[in-house]
C-alpha positions as CSV (number, residue, x, y, z in Angstrom):
1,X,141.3,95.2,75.7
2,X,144.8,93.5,75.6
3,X,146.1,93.4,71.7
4,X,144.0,96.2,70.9
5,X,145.7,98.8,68.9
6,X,145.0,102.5,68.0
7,X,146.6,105.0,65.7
8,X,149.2,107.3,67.2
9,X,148.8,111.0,67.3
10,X,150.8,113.6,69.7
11,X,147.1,115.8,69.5
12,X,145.0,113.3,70.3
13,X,144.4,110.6,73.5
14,X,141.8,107.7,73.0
15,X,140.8,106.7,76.1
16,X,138.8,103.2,75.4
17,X,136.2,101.5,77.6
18,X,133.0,99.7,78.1
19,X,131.1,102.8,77.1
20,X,133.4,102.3,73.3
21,X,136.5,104.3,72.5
22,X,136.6,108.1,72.4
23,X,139.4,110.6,71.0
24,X,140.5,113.9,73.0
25,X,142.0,116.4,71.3
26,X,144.8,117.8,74.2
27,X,147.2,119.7,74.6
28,X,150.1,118.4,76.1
29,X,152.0,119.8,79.9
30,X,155.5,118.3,80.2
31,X,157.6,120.6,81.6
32,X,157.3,122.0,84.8
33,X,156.1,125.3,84.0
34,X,153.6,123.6,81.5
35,X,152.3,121.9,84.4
36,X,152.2,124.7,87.3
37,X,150.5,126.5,84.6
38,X,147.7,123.8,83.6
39,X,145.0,125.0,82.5
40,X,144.4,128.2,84.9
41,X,142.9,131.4,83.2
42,X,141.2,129.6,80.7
43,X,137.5,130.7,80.4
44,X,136.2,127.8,78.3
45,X,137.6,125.1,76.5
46,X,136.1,122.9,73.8
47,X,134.0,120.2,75.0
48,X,136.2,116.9,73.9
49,X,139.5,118.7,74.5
50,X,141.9,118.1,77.2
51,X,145.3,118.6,79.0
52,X,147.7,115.8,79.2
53,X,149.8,115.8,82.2
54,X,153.0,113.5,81.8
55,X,155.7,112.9,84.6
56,X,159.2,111.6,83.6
57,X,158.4,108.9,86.8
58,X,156.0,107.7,88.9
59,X,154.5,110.0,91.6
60,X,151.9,110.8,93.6
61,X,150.5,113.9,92.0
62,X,148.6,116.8,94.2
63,X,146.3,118.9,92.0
64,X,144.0,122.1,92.9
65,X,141.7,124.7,91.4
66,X,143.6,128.1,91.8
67,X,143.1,130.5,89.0
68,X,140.9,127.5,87.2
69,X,137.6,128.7,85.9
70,X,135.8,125.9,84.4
71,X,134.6,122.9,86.1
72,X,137.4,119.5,85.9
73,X,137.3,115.9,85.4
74,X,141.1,114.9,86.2
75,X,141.5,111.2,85.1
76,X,144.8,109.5,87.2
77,X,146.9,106.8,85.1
78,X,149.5,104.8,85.8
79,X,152.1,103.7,83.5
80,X,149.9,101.4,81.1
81,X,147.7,103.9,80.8
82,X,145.2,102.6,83.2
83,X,143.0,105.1,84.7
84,X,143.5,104.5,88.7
85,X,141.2,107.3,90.0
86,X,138.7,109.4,88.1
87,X,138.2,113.0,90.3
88,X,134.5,114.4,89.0
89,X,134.1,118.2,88.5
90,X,136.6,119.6,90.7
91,X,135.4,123.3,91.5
92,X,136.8,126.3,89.6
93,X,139.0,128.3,91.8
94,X,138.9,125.6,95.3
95,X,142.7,125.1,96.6
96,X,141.6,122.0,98.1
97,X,144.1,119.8,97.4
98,X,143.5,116.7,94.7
99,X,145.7,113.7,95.5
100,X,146.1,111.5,92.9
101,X,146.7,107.5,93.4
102,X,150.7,106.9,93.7
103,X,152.1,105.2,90.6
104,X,150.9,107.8,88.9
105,X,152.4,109.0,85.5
106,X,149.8,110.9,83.8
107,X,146.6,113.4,84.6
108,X,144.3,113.6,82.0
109,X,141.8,116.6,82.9
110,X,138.7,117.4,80.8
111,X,135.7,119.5,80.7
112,X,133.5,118.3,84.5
113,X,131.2,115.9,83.5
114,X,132.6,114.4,80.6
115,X,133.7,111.9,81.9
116,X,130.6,110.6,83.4
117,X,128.9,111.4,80.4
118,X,130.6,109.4,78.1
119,X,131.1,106.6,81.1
120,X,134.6,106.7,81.4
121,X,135.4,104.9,84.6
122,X,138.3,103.9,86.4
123,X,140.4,100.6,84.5
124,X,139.5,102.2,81.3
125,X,142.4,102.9,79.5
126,X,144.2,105.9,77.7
127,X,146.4,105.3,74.4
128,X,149.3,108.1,73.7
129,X,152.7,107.9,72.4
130,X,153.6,109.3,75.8
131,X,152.9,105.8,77.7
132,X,155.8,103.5,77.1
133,X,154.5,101.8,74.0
134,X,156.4,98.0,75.4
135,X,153.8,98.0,78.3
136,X,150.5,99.9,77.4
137,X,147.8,98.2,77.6
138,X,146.6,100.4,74.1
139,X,149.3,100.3,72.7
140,X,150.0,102.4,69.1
141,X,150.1,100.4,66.1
């Protein structure tokens, strides 16, 4: 996957793997109300769409389920935009918490079971002009 490159687009992440490459179209949660907010209250949302999570640093983030009514794949990525830890269909509306991996500097959360649909896995990667472009390991071109 080194040297690959992909086209960059604020709307879209490609995450790209052994199963090929696939485009999200997301919506991006940067600022802190963006991200307590996520994506609670929504009753559907289209099958290859997403929320991008990004953090100004590394962290280890805690998700949960509160006021979420569809099913969640949550993707953890560190800052190549390496998928650490992929979290399967957390449950709508559980308050259990979700650690993510520390390092951490984006979430990626999808529709549950897209992400074993498509085989995404973890050390798959993600390609967004949010992940410092000097150090991704897809970098835009």
């Amino acid at each position: 996957m080194p040297g690959a490159v992909f086209a960059c687009d604020p709307d879209t992440v490609t995450v790209k793997g052994d199963f090929g490459q696939f485009d999200f179209a997301i919506e991006l949660a940067q600022t802190p109300q963006e991200q307590a907010r996520g994506l609670m209250f929504r009753e559907q949302m289209d099958l290859f769409a997403g929320m991008l999570f990004v953090y100004p640093s590394a962290r280890q983030p805690s998700f949960w389920m509160k006021n979420t009514f569809i099913p969640l794949d949550m993707l953890f990525v560190d800052e190549t935009g390496r998928i650490t830890l992929v979290h399967p269909e957390a449950v709508p509306g559980d308050v259990t918490p979700i650690p993510g991996p520390d390092g951490t500097i984006a979430v990626l959360e999808i529709n549950g079971g897209v992400a074993e649909r498509l085989g995404i896995e973890e050390g798959d990667v993600l390609g967004h002009p949010a992940f410092d472009q000097d150090i991704a390991a897809l970098p835009c071109g």
